[in-house]
VOPALUM-664612 format. One record per residue (C-alpha): residue in three letters; x, y, z. Coordinates in steps of 0.05 Angstrom, whole numbers, plus 5000, padded with zeros to 4 digits. Layout:
// VOPALUM-664612
ALA	X	Y	Z $
...
This chain:
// VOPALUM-664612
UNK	5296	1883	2509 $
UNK	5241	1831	2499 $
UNK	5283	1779	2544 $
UNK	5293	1845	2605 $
UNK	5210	1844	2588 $
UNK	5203	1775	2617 $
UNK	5254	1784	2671 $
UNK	5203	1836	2700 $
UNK	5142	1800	2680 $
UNK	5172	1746	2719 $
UNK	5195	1781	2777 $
UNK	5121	1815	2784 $
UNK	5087	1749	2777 $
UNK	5131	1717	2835 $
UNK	5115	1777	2870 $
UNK	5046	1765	2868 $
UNK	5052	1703	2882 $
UNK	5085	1701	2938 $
UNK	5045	1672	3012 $
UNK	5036	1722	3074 $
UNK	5034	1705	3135 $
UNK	5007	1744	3202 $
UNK	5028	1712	3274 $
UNK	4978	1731	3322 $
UNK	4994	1722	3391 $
UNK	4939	1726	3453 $
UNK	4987	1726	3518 $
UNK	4959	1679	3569 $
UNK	4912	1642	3534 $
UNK	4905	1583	3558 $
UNK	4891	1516	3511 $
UNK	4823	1509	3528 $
UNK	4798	1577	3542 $
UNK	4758	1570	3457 $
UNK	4713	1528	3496 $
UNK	4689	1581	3555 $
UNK	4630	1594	3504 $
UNK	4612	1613	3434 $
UNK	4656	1650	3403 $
UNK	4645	1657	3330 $
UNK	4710	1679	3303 $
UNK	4743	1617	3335 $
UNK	4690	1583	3319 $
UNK	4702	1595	3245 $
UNK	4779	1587	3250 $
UNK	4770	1522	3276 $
UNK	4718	1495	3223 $
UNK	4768	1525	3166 $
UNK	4838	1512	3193 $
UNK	4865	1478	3236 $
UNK	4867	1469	3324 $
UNK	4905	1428	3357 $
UNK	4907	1406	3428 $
UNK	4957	1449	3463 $
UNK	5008	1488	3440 $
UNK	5064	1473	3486 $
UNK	5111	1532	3512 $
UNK	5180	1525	3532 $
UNK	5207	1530	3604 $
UNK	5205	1565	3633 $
UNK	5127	1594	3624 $
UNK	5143	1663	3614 $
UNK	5118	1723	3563 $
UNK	5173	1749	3541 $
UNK	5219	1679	3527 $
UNK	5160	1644	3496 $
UNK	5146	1699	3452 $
UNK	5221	1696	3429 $
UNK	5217	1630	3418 $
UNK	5159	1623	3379 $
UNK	5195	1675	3327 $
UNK	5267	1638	3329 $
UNK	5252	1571	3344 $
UNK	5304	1563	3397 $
UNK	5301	1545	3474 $
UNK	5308	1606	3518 $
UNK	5382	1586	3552 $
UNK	5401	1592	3475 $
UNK	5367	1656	3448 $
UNK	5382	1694	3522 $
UNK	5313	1711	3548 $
UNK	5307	1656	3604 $
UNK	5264	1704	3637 $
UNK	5229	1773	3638 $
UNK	5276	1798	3676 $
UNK	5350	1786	3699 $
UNK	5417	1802	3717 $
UNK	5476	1778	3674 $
UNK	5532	1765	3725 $
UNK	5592	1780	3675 $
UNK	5574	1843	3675 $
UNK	5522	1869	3731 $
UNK	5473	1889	3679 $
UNK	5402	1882	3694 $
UNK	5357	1858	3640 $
UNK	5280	1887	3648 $
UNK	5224	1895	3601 $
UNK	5215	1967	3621 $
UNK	5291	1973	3617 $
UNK	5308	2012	3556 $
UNK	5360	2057	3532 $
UNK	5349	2134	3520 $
UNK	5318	2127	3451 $
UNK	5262	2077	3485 $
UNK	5302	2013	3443 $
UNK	5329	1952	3476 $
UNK	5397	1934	3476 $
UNK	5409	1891	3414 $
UNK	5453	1831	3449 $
UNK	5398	1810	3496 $
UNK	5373	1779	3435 $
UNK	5406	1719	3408 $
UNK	5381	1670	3358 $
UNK	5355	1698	3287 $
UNK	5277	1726	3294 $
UNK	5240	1704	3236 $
UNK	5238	1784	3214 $
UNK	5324	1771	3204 $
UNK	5303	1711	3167 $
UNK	5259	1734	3118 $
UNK	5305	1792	3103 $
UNK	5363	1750	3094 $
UNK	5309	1717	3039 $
UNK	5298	1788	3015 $
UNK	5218	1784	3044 $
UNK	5196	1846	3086 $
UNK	5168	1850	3149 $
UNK	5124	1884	3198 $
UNK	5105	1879	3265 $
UNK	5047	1915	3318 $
UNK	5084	1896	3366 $
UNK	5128	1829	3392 $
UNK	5186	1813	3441 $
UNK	5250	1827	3407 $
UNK	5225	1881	3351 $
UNK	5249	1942	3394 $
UNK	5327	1937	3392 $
UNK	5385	1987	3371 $
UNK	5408	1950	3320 $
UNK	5363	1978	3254 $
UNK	5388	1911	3214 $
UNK	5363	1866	3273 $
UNK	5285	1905	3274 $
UNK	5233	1880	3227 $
UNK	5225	1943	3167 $
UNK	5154	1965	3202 $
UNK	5154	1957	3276 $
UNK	5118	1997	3335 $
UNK	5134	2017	3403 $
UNK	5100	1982	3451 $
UNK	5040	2014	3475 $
UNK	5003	1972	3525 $
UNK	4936	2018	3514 $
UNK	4920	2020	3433 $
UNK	4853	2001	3423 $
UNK	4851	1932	3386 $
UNK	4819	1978	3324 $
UNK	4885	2016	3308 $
UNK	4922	1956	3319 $
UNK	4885	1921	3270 $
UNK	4885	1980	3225 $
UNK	4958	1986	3226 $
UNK	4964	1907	3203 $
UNK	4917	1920	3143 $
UNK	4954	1985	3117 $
UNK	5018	1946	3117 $
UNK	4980	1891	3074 $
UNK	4969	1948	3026 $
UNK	5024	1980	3012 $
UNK	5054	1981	2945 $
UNK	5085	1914	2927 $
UNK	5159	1939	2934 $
UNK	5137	1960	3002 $
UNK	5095	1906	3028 $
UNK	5111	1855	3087 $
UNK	5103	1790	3078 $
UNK	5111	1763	3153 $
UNK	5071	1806	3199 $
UNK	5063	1794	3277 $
UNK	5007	1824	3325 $
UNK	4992	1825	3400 $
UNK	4948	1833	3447 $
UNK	4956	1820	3516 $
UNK	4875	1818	3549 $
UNK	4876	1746	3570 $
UNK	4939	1746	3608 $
UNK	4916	1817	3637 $
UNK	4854	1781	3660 $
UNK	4877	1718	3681 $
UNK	4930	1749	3731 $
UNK	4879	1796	3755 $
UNK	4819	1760	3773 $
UNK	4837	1683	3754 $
UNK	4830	1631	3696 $
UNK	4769	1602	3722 $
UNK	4732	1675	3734 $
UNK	4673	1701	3698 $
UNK	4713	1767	3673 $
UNK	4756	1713	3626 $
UNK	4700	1698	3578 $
UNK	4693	1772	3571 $
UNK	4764	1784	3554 $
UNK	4761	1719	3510 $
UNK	4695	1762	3459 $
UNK	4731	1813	3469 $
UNK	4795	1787	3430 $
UNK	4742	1741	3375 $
UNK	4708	1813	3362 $
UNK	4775	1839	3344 $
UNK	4789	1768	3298 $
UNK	4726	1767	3261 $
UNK	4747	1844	3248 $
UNK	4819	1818	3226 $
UNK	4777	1765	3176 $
UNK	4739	1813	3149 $
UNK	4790	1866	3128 $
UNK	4835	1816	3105 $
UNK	4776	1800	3063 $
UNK	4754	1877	3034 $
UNK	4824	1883	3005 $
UNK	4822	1816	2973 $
UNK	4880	1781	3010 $
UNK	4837	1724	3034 $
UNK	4866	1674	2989 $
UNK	4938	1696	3003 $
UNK	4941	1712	3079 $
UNK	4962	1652	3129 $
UNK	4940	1663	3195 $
UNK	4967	1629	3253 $
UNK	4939	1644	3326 $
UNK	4982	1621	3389 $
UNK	4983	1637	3459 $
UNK	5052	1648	3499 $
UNK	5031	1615	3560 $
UNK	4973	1587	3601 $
UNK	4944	1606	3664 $
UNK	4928	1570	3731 $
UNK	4904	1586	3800 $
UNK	4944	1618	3853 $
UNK	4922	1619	3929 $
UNK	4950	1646	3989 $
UNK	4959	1590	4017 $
UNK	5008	1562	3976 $
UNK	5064	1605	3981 $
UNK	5141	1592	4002 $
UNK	5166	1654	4049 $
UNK	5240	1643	4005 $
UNK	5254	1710	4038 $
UNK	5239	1690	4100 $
UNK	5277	1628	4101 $
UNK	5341	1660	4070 $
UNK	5341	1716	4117 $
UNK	5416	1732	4128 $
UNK	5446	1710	4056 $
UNK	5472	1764	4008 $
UNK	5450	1737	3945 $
UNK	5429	1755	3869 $
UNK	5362	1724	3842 $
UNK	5343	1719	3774 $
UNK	5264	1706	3764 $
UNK	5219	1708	3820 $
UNK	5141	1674	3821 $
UNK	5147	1606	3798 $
UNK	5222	1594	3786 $
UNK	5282	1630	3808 $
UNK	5355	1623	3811 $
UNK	5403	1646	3856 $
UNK	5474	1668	3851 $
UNK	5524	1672	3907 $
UNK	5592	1646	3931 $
UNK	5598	1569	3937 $
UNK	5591	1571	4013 $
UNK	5528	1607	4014 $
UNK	5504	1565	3956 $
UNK	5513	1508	4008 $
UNK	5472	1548	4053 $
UNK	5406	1561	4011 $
UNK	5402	1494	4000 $
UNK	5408	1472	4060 $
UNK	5351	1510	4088 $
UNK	5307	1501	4028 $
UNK	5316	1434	4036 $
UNK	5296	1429	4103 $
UNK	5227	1467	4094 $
UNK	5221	1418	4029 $
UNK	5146	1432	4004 $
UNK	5115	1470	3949 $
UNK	5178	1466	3893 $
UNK	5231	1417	3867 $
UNK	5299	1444	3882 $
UNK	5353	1430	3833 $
UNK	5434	1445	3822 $
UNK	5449	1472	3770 $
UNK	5479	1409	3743 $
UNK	5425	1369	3746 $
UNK	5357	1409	3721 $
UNK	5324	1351	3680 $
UNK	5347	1355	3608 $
UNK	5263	1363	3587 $
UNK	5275	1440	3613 $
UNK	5332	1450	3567 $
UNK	5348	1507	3622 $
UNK	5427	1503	3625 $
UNK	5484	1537	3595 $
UNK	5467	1613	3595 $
UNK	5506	1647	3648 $
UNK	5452	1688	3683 $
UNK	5430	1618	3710 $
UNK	5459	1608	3778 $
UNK	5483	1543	3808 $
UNK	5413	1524	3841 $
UNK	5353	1531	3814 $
UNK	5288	1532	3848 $
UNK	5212	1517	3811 $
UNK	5154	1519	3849 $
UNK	5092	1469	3842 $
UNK	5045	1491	3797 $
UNK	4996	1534	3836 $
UNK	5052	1552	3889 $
UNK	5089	1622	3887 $
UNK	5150	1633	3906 $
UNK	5158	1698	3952 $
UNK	5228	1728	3948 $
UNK	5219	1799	3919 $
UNK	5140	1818	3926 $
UNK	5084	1791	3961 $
UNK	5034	1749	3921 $
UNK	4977	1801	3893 $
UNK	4951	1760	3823 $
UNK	4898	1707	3826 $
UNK	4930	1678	3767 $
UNK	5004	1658	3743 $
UNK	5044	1620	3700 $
UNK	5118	1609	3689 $
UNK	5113	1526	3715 $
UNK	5137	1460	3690 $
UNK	5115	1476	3626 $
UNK	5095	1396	3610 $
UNK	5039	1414	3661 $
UNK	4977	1426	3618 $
UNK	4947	1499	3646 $
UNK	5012	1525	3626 $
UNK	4999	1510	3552 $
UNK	4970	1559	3501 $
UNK	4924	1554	3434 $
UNK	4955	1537	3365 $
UNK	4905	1551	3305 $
UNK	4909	1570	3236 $
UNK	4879	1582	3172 $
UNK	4895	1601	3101 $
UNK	4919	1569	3030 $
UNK	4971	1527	3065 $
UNK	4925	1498	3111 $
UNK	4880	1435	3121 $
UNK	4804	1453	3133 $
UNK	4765	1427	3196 $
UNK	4834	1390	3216 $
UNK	4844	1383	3291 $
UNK	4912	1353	3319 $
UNK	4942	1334	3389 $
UNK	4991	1373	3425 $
UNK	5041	1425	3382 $
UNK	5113	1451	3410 $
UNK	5121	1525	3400 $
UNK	5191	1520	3385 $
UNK	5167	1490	3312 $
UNK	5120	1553	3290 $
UNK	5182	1585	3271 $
UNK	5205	1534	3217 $
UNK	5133	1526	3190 $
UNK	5127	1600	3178 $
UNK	5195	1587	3140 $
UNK	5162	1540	3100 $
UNK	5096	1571	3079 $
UNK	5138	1632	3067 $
UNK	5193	1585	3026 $
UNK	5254	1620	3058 $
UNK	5310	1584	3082 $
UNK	5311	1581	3173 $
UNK	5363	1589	3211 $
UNK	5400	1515	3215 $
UNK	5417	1535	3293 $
UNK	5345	1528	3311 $
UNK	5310	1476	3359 $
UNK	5250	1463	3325 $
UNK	5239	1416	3280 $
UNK	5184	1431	3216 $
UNK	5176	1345	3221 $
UNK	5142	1353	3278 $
UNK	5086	1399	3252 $
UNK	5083	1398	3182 $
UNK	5028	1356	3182 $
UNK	4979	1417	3191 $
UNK	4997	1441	3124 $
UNK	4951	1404	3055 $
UNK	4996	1360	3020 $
């Protein structure tokens, strides 16, 4: 009896013991958009955590493979969202955001890889999540426990309230790993531009709603337990009308399938019309690299998923690529993603952090193996990031 006493006493303490951690993510913020003016929440992070540079995305530049990313650690042609939308040639299936099945849930095998909510269940560690790219799926054992439908409208408040109730629920109950979005920057950005005066808005906007975050976390005394880690999907940079590549235009004629549109896009059709399209992209020759399918530069580590055609076409940063819609943002992303507007924020602050630390330039494929480690679960081995390369944020 005494001996089943200390089992429990054990098992409570560990309990207790055990490090939280809440992934914040503001889409389309771009690395240096913290120093567009004062904003006191950042400002607070930064001289109690840790900032680095940039946090590098993966090609290509996109929302919703990013966000995957930064929760399995793997490139997009591995976990299958290489963009927001595609079709997957084996089967004619079209892939959209908006694209769900009658009970408003994705289809579970558009999502590959092992999300860090799989992870920390497989580790026996709850999870919850106010919304994040791969949550909404059939599969129940491939959801974090707590999850919401996406609602692009809830105020920041109920967001926020949601992530504090979950932080107090009973013990048994409570996540560990908890993710929340917001999307105002990358609203902004494509409306009005990077470099416009309604950005520092959206940017007090979003440290209003932090310094809210800080202070809850605070009333329920969780401030020495909760890790919090704030990244950005994606950068932003300046679009113009006259940089645009009439791809419709100049293919006028072709039956083909496209996958992505903006800034990259591949195509798929029979070899001889293959030939074709590269042959008159070629020939107008300005505003993109153009690339066979074989040869994309290994730093995209864009090959091997089907939906990828044989050529692949990625405009210049700043340049859009008209095939499907006319241009109508001021703002885009989805580029080379080594060029530096394309790169988001990395900060963070809690027990397993340095203080006042700043760093150079992070990859977002290795947030997924540091949340592994503050949480001490085990990652998936199949992942692309490496903890090596960012550990170094963490005290000793």
């Amino acid at each position: 009896m005494k001996g089943l006493f200390w089992r429990i006493l054990l098992l409570a303490t560990l309990t207790f013991a055990k490090p939280y951690v809440l992934l914040i993510s503001w889409d389309g913020f771009r690395w240096d958009y913290p120093d567009k003016g004062d904003f006191s929440a950042l400002k607070y992070m930064q001289e109690n955590g840790v900032r680095a540079q940039s946090l590098q995305p993966v090609f290509p530049s996109k929302t919703f493979p990013n966000h995957y990313s930064l929760v399995t650690g793997m490139y997009p042609a591995r976990h299958g969202m290489i963009f927001n939308s595609f079709t997957d040639p084996r089967t004619g299936i079209f892939y959209s955001t908006r694209r769900k099945t009658k009970n408003g849930l994705f289809p579970t095998d558009w999502y590959r890889g092992e999300p860090i909510w799989i992870t920390a269940r497989r580790n026996g560690i709850k999870s919850a999540s106010v919304f994040w790219v791969g949550t909404e799926v059939i599969d129940k054992q491939r959801r974090p426990d707590y999850f919401e439908f996406y609602n692009h409208y809830m105020p920041h408040e109920t967001r926020i309230a949601k992530i504090l109730e979950h932080l107090q629920r009973p013990r048994a109950e409570r996540p560990h790993f908890l993710s929340l979005y917001f999307s105002d920057t990358d609203d902004y950005g494509h409306k009005f531009g990077p470099d416009s005066r309604e950005i520092p808005r959206a940017i007090r906007k979003l440290d209003q709603s932090l310094g809210r975050i800080f202070r809850g976390i605070e009333e329920i005394g969780l401030a020495d337990s909760v890790n919090i880690i704030l990244v950005s999907d994606h950068g932003m940079t300046e679009t113009s009308p006259q940089r645009v590549v009439p791809v419709d235009s100049l293919l006028s004629g072709l039956e083909y399938t496209v996958n992505g549109s903006g800034q990259v896009s591949s195509f798929l059709a029979d070899a001889g019309t293959v030939d074709r399209i590269e042959k008159r992209l070629r020939a107008y020759g300005r505003g993109f690299n153009l690339y066979r399918r074989d040869n994309i530069p290994a730093y995209y580590h864009f090959s091997g998923h089907p939906a990828i055609g044989p050529l692949v076409l990625i405009a210049d940063p700043g340049w859009y690529l008209r095939i499907k819609f006319p241009l109508s943002s001021r703002g885009a992303h989805g580029y080379d993603n080594r060029f530096l507007e394309m790169h988001g924020i990395f900060m963070a602050m809690g027990p397993a952090f340095k203080k006042h630390y700043r760093t150079g330039m992070l990859r977002n494929i290795d947030v997924y193996p540091l949340m592994c480690h503050i949480l001490g679960i085990r990652p998936n081995p199949d992942m692309d990031g490496e903890l090596i390369k960012i550990m170094h944020v963490l005290k000793q």
